[in-house]
FITORLO-887340 format. One record per residue: residue number from 0; x, y, z of N, C-alpha, C in turn; residue in one letter. Coordinates in steps of 0.1 Angstrom, whole numbers. Layout:
BEGIN
<pt n="NUM" n_xx="X" n_yy="Y" n_zz="Z" ca_xx="X" ca_yy="Y" ca_zz="Z" c_xx="X" c_yy="Y" c_zz="Z" res="A"/>
...
This chain:
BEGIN
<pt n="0" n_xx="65" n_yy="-72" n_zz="-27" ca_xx="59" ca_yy="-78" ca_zz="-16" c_xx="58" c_yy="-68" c_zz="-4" res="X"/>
<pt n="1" n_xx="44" n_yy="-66" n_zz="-1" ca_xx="43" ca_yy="-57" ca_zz="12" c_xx="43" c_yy="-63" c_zz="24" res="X"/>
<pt n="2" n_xx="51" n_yy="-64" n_zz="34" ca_xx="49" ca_yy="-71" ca_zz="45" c_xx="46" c_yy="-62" c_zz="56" res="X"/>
<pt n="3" n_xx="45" n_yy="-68" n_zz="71" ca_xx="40" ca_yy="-62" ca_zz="80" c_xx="48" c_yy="-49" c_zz="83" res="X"/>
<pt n="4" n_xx="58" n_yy="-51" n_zz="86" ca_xx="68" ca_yy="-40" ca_zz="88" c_xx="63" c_yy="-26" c_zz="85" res="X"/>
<pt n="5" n_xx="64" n_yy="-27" n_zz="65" ca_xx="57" ca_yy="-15" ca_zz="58" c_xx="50" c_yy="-16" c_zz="64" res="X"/>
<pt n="6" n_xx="37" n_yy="-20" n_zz="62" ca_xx="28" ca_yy="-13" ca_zz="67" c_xx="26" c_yy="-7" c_zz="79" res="X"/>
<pt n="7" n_xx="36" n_yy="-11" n_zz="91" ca_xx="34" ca_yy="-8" ca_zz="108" c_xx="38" c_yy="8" c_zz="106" res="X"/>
<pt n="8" n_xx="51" n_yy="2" n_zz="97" ca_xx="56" ca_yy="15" ca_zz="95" c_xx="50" c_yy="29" c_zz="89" res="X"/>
<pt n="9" n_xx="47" n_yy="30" n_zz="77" ca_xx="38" ca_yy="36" ca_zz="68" c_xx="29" c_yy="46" c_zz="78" res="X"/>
<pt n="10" n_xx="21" n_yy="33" n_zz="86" ca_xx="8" ca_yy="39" ca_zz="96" c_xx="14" c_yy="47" c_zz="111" res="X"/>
<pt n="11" n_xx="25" n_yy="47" n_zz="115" ca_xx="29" ca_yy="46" ca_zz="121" c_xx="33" c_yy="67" c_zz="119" res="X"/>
<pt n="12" n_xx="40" n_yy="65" n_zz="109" ca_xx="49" ca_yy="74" ca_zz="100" c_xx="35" c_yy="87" c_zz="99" res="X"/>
<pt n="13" n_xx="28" n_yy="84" n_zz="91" ca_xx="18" ca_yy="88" ca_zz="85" c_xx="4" c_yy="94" c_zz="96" res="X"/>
<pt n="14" n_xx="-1" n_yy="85" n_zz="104" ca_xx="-11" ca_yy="86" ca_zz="114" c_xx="-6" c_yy="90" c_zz="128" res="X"/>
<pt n="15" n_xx="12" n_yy="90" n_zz="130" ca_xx="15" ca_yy="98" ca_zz="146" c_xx="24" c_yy="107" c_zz="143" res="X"/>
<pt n="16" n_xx="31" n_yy="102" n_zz="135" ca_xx="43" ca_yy="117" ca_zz="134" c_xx="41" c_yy="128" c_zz="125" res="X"/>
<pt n="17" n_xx="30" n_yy="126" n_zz="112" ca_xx="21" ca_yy="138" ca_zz="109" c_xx="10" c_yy="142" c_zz="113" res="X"/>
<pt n="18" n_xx="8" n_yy="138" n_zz="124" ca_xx="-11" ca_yy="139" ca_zz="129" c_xx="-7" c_yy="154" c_zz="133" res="X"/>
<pt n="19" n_xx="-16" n_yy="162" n_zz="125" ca_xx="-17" ca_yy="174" ca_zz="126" c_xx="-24" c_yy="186" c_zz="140" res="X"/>
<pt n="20" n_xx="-17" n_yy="189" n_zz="148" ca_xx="-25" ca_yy="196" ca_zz="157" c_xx="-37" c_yy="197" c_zz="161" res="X"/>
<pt n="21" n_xx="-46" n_yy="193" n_zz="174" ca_xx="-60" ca_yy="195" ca_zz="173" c_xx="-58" c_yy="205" c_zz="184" res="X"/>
<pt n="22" n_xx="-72" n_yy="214" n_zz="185" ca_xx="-76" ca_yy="220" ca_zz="194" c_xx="-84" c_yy="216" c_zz="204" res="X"/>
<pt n="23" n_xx="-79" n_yy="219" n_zz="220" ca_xx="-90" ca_yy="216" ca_zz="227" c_xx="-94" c_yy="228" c_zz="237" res="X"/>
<pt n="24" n_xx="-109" n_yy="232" n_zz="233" ca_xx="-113" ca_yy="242" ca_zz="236" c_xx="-104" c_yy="253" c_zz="232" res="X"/>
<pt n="25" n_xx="-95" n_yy="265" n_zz="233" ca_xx="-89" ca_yy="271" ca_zz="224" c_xx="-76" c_yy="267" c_zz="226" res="X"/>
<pt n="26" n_xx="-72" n_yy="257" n_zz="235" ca_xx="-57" ca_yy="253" ca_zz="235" c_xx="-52" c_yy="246" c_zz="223" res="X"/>
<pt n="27" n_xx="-45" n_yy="247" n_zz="215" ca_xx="-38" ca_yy="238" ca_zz="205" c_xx="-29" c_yy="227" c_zz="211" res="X"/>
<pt n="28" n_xx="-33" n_yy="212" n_zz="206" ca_xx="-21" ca_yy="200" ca_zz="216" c_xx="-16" c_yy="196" c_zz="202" res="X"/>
<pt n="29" n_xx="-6" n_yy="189" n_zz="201" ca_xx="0" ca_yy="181" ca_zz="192" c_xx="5" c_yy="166" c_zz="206" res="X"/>
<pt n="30" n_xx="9" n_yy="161" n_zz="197" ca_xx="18" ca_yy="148" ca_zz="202" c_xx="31" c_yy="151" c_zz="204" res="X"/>
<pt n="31" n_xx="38" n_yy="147" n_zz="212" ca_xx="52" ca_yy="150" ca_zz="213" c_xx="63" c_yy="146" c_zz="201" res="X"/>
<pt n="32" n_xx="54" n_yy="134" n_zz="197" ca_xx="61" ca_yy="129" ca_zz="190" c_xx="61" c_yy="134" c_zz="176" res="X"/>
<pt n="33" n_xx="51" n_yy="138" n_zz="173" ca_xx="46" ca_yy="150" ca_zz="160" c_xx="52" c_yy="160" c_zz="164" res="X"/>
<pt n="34" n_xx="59" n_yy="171" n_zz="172" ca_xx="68" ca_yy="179" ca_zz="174" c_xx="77" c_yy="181" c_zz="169" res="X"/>
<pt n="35" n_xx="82" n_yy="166" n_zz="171" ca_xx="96" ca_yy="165" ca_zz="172" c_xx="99" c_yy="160" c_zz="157" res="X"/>
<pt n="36" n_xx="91" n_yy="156" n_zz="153" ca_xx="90" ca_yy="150" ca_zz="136" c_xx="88" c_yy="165" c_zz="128" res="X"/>
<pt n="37" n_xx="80" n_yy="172" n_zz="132" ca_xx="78" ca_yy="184" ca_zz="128" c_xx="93" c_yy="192" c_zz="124" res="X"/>
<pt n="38" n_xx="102" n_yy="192" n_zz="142" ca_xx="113" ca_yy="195" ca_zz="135" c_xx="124" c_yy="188" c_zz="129" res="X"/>
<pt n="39" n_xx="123" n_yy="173" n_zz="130" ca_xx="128" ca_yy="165" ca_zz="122" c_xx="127" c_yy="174" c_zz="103" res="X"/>
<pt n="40" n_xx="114" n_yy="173" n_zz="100" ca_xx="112" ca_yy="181" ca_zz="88" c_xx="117" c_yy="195" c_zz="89" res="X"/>
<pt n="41" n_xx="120" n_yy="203" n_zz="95" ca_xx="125" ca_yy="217" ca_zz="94" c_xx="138" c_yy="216" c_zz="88" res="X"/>
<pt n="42" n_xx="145" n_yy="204" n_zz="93" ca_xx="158" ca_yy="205" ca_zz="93" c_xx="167" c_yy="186" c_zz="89" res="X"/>
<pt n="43" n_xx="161" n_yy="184" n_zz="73" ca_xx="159" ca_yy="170" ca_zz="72" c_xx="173" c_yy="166" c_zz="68" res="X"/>
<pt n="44" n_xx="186" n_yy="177" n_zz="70" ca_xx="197" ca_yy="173" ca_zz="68" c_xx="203" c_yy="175" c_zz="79" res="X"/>
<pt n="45" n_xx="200" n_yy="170" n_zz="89" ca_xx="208" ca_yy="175" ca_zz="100" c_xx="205" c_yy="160" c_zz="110" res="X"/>
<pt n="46" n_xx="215" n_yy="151" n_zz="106" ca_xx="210" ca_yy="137" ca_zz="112" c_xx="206" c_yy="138" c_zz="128" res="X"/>
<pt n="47" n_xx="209" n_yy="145" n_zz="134" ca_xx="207" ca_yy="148" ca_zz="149" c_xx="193" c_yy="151" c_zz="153" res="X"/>
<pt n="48" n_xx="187" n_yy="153" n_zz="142" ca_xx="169" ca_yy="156" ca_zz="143" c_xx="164" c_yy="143" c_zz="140" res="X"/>
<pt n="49" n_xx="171" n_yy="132" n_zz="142" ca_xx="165" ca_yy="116" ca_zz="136" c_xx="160" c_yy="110" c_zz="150" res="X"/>
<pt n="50" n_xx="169" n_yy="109" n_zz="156" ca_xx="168" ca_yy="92" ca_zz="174" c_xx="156" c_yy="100" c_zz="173" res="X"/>
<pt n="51" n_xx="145" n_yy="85" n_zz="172" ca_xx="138" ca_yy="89" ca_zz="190" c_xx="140" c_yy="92" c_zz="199" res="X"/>
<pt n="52" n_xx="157" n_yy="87" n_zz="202" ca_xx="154" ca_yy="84" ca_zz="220" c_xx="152" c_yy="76" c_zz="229" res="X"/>
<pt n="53" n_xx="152" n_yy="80" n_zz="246" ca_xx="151" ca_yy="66" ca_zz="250" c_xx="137" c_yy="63" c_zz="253" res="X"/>
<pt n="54" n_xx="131" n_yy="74" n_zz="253" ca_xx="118" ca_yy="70" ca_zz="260" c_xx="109" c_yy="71" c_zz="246" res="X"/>
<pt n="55" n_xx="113" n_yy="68" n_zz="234" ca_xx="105" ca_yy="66" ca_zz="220" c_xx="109" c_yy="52" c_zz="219" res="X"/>
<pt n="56" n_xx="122" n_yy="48" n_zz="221" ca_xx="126" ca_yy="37" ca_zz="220" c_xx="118" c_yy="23" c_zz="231" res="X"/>
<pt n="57" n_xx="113" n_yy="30" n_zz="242" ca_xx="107" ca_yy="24" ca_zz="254" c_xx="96" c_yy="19" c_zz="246" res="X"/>
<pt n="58" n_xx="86" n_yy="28" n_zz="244" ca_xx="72" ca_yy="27" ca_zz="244" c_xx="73" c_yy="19" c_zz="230" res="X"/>
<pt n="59" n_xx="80" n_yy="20" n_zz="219" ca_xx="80" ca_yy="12" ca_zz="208" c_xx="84" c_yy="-4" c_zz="209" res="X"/>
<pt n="60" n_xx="90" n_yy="-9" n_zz="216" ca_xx="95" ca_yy="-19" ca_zz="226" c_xx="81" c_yy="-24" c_zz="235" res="X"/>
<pt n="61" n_xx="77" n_yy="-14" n_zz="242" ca_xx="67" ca_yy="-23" ca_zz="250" c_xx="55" c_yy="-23" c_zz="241" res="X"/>
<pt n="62" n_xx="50" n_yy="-15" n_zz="233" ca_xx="45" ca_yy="-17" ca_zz="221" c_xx="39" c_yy="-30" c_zz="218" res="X"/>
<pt n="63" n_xx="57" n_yy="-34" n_zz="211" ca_xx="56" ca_yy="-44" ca_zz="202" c_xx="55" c_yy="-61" c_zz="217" res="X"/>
<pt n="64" n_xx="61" n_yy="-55" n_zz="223" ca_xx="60" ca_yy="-64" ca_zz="241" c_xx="43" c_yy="-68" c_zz="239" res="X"/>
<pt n="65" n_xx="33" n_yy="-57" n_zz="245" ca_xx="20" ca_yy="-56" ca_zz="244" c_xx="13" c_yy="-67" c_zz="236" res="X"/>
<pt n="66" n_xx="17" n_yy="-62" n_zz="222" ca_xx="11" ca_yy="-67" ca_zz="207" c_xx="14" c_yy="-81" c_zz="209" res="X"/>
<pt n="67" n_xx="26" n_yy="-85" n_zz="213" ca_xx="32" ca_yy="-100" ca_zz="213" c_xx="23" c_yy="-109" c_zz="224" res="X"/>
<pt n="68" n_xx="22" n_yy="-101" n_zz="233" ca_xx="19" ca_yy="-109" ca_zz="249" c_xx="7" c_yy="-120" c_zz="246" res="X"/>
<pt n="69" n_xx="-6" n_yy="-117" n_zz="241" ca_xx="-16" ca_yy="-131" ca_zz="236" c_xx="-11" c_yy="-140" c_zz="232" res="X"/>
<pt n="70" n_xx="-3" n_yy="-139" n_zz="224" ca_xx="2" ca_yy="-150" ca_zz="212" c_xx="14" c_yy="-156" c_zz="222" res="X"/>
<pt n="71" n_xx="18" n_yy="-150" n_zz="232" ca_xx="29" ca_yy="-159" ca_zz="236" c_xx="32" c_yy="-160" c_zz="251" res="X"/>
<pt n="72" n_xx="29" n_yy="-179" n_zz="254" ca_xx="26" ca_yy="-180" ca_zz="267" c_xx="32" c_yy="-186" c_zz="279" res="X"/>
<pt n="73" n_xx="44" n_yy="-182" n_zz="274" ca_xx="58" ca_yy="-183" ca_zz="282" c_xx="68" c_yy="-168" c_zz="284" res="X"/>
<pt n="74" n_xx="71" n_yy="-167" n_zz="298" ca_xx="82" ca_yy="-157" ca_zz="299" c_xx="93" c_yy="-157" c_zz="292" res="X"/>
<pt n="75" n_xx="100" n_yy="-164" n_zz="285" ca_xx="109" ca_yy="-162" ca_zz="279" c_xx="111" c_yy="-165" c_zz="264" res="X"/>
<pt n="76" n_xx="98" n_yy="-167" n_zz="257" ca_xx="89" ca_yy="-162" ca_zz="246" c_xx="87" c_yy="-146" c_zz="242" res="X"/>
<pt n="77" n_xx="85" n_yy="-137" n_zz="258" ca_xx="81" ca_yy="-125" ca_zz="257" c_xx="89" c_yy="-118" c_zz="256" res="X"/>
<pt n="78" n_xx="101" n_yy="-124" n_zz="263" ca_xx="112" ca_yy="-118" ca_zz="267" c_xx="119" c_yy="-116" c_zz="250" res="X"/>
<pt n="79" n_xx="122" n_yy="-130" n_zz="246" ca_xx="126" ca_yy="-126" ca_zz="237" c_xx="121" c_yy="-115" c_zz="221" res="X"/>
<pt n="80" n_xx="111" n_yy="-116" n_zz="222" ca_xx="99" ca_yy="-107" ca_zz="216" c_xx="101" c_yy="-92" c_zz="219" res="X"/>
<pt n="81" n_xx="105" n_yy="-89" n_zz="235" ca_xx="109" ca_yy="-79" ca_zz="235" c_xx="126" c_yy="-75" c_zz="231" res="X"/>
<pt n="82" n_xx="128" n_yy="-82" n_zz="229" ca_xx="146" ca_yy="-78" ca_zz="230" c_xx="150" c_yy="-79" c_zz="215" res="X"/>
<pt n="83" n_xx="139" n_yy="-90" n_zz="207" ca_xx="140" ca_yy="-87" ca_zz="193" c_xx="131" c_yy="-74" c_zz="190" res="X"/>
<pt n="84" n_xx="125" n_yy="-65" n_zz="194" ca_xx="115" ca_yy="-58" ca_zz="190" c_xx="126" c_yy="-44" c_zz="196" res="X"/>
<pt n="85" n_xx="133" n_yy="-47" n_zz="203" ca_xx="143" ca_yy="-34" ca_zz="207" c_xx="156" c_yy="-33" c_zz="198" res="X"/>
<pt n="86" n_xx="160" n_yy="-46" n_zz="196" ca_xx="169" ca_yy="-49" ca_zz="182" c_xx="163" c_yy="-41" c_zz="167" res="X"/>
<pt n="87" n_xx="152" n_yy="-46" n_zz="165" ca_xx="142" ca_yy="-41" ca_zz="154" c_xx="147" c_yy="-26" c_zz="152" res="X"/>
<pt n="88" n_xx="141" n_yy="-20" n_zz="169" ca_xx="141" ca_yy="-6" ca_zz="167" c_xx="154" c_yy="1" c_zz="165" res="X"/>
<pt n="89" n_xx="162" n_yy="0" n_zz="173" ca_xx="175" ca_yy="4" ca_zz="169" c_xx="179" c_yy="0" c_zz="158" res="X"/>
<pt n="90" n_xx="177" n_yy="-15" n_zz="147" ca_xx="181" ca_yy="-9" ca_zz="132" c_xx="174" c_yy="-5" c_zz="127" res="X"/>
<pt n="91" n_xx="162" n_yy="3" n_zz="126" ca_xx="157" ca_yy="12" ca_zz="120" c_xx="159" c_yy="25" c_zz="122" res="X"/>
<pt n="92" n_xx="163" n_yy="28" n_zz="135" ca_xx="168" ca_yy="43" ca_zz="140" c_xx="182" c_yy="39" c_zz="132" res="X"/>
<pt n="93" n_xx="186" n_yy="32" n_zz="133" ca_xx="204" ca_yy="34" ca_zz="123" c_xx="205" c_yy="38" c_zz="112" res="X"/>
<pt n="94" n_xx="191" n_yy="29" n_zz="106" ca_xx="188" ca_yy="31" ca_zz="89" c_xx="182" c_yy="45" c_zz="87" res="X"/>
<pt n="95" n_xx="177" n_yy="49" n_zz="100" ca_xx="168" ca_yy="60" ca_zz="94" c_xx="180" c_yy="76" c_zz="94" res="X"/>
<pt n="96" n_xx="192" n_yy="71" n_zz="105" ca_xx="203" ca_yy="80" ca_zz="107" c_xx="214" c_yy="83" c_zz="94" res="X"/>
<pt n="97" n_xx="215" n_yy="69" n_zz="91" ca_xx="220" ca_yy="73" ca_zz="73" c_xx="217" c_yy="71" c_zz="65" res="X"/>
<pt n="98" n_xx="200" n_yy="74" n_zz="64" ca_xx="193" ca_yy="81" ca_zz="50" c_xx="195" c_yy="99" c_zz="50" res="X"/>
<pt n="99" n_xx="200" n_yy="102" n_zz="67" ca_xx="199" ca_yy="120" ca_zz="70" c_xx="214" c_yy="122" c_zz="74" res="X"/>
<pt n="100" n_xx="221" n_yy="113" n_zz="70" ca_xx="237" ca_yy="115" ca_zz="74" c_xx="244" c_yy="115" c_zz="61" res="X"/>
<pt n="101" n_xx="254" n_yy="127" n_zz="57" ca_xx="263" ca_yy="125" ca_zz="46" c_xx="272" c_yy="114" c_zz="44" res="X"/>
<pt n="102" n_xx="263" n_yy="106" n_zz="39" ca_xx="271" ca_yy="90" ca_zz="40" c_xx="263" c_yy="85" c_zz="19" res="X"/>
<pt n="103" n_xx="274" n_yy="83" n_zz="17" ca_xx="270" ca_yy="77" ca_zz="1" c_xx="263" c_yy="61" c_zz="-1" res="X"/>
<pt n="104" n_xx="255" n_yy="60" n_zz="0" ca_xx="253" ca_yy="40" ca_zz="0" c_xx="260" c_yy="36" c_zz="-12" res="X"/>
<pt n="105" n_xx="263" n_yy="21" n_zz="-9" ca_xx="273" ca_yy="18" ca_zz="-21" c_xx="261" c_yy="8" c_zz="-25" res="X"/>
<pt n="106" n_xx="252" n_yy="2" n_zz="-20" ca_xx="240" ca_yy="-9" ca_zz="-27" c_xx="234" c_yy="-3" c_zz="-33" res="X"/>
<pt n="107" n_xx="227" n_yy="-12" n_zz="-42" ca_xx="215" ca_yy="1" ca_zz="-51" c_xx="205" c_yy="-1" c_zz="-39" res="X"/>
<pt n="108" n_xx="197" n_yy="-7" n_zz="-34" ca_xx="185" ca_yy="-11" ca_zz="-22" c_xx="187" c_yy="4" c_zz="-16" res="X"/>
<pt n="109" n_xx="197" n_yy="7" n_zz="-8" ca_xx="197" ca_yy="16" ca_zz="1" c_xx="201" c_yy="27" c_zz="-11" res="X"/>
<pt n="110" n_xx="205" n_yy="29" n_zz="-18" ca_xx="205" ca_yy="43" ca_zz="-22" c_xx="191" c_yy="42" c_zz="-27" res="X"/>
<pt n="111" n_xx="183" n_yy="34" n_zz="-32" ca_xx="172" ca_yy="38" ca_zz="-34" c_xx="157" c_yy="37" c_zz="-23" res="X"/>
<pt n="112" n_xx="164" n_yy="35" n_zz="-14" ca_xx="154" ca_yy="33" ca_zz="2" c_xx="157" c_yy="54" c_zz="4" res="X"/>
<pt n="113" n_xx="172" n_yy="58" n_zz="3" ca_xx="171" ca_yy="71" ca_zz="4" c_xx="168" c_yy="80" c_zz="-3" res="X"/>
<pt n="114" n_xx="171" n_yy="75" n_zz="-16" ca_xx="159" ca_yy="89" ca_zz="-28" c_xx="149" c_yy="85" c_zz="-23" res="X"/>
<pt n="115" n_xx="138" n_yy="78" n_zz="-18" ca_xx="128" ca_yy="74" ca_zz="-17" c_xx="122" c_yy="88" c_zz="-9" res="X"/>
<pt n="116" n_xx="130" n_yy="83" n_zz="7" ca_xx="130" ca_yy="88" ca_zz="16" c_xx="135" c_yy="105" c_zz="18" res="X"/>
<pt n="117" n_xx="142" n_yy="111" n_zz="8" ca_xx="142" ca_yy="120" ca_zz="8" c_xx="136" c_yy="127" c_zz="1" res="X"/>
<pt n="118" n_xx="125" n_yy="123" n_zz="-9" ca_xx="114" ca_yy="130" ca_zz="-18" c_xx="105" c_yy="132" c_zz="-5" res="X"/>
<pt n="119" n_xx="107" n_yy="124" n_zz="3" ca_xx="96" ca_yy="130" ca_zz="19" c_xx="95" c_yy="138" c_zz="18" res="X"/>
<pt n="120" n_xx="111" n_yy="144" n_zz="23" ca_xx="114" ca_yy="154" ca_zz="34" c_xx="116" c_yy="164" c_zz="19" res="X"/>
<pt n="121" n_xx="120" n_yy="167" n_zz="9" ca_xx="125" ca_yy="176" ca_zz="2" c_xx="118" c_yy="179" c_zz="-10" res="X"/>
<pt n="122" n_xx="106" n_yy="170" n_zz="-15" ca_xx="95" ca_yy="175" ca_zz="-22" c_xx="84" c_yy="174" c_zz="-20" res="X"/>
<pt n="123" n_xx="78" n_yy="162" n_zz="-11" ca_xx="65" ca_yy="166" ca_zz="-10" c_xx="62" c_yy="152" c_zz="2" res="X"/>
<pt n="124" n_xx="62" n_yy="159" n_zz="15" ca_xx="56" ca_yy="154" ca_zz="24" c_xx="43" c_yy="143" c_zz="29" res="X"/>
<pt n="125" n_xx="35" n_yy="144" n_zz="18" ca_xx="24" ca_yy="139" ca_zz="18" c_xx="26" c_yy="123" c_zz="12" res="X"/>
<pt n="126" n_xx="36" n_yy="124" n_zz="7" ca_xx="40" ca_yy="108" ca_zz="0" c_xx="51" c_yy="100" c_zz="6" res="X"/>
<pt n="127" n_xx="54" n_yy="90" n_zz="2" ca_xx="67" ca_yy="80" ca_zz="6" c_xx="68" c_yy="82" c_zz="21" res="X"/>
<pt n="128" n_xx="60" n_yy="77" n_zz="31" ca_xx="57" ca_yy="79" ca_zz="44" c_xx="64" c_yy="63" c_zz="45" res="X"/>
<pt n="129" n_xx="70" n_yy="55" n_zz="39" ca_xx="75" ca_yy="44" ca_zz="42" c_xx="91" c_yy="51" c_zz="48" res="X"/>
<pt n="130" n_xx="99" n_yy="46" n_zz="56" ca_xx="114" ca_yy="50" ca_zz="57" c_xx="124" c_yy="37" c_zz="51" res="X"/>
<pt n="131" n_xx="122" n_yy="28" n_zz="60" ca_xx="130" ca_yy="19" ca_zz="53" c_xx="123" c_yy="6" c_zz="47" res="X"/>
<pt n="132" n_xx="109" n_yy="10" n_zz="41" ca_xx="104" ca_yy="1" ca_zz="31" c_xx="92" c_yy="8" c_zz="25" res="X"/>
<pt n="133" n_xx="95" n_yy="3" n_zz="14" ca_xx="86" ca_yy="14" ca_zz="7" c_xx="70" c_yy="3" c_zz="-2" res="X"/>
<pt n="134" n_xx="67" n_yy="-3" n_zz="1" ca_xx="60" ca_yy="-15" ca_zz="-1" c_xx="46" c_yy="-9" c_zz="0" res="X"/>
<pt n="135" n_xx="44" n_yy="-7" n_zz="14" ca_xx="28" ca_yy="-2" ca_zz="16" c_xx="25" c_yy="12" c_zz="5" res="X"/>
<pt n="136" n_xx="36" n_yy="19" n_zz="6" ca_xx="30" ca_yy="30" ca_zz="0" c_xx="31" c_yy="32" c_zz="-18" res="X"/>
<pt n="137" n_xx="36" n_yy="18" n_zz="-25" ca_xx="34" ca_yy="17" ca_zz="-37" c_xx="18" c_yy="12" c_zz="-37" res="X"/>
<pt n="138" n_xx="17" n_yy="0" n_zz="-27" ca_xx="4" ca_yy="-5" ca_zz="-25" c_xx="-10" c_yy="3" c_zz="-26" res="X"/>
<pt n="139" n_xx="-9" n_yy="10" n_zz="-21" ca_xx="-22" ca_yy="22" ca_zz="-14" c_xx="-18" c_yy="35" c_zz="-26" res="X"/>
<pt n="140" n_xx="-10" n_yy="38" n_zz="-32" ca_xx="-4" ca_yy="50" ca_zz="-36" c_xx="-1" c_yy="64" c_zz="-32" res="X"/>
<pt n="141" n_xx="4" n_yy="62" n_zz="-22" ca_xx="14" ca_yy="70" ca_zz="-21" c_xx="28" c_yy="74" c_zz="-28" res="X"/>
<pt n="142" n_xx="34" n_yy="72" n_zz="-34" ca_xx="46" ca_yy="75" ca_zz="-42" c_xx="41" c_yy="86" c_zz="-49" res="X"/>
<pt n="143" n_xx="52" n_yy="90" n_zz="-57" ca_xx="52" ca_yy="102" ca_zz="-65" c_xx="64" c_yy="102" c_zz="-75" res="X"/>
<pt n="144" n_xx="60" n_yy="108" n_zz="-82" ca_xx="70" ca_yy="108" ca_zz="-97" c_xx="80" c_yy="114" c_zz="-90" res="X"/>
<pt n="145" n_xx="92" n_yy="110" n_zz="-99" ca_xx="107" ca_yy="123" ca_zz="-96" c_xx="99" c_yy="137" c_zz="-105" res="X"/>
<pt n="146" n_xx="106" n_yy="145" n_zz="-97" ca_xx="106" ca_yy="160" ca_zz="-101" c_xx="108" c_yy="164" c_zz="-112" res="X"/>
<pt n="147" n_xx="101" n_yy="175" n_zz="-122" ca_xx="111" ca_yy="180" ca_zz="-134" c_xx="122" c_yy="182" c_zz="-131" res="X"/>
<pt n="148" n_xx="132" n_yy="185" n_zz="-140" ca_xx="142" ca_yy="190" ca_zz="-136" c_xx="140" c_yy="204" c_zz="-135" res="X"/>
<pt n="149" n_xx="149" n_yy="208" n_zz="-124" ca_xx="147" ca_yy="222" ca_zz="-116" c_xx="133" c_yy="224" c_zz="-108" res="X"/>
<pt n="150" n_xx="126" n_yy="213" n_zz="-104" ca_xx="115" ca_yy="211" ca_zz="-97" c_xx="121" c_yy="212" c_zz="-84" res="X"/>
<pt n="151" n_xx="124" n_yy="219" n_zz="-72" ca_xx="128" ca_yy="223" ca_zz="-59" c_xx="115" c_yy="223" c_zz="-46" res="X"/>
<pt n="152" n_xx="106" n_yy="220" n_zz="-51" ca_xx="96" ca_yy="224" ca_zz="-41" c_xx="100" c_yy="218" c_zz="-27" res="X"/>
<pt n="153" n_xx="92" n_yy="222" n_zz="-20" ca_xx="94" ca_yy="217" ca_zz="-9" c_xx="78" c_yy="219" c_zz="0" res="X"/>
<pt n="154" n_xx="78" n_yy="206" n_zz="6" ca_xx="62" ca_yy="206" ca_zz="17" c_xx="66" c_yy="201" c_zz="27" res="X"/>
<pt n="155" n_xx="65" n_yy="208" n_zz="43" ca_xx="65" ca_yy="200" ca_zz="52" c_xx="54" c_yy="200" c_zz="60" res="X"/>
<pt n="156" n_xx="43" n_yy="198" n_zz="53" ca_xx="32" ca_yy="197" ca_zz="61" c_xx="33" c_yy="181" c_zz="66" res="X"/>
């Protein structure tokens, strides 16, 4: 079952925090947020390269605030929309801290949300753009076989 999540997620993953550098006129811009995912990938064992933060955590929050606001036409409809949508994010920043924290999962779900997630970061960047659902990108195909054995590569494009 692919639900919205994955996919927010997936596109999210995939179209801001890999959007590759553009030039304007000979200046090179990236996104901040592509930066920082950049060196999130340099260094995919080191859980301290994971938070957004507070001001990633803001705009993700007013975001989902934004996205809600048509559909809901009472203040304390919005309100709560926002305060679930800030809950949202912080468990996903949690989940996303010990898939890159030396922490063993004892469920199978989550140890396999983290092999997922770490074929990202340690074989090939261009696939499993899902973090904590992997749905959209069975959908669309993105996934990737496990590695031969002694297959080490590594992509952090």
């Amino acid at each position: 079952m692919v639900g919205g999540r994955s996919a927010i997620e997936w596109l999210l993953h995939r179209w801001v925090l890999h959007l590759a550098p553009i030039t304007i006129g000979s200046i090179p811009r990236e996104l901040h947020p592509a930066t920082a995912h950049r060196r999130h990938h340099d260094s995919p064992d080191d859980p301290t390269t994971v938070p957004i933060g507070p001001i990633g955590t803001a705009v993700l929050v007013a975001g989902i605030s934004v996205a809600a606001l048509p559909g809901l036409p009472r203040q304390d409809l919005r309100l709560t929309a926002a305060t679930t949508g800030f809950g949202l994010v912080l468990a996903y920043e949690w989940t996303h801290f010990l898939l890159h924290a030396p922490f063993q999962p004892r469920s199978a779900w989550f140890a396999t949300v983290r092999r997922h997630h770490r074929r990202h970061h340690h074989l090939d960047a261009t696939t499993w753009f899902g973090v904590t659902g992997h749905g959209f990108d069975r959908l669309i195909g993105t996934t990737s076989r496990p590695p031969a054995t002694g297959d080490q590569s590594r992509s952090t494009s």
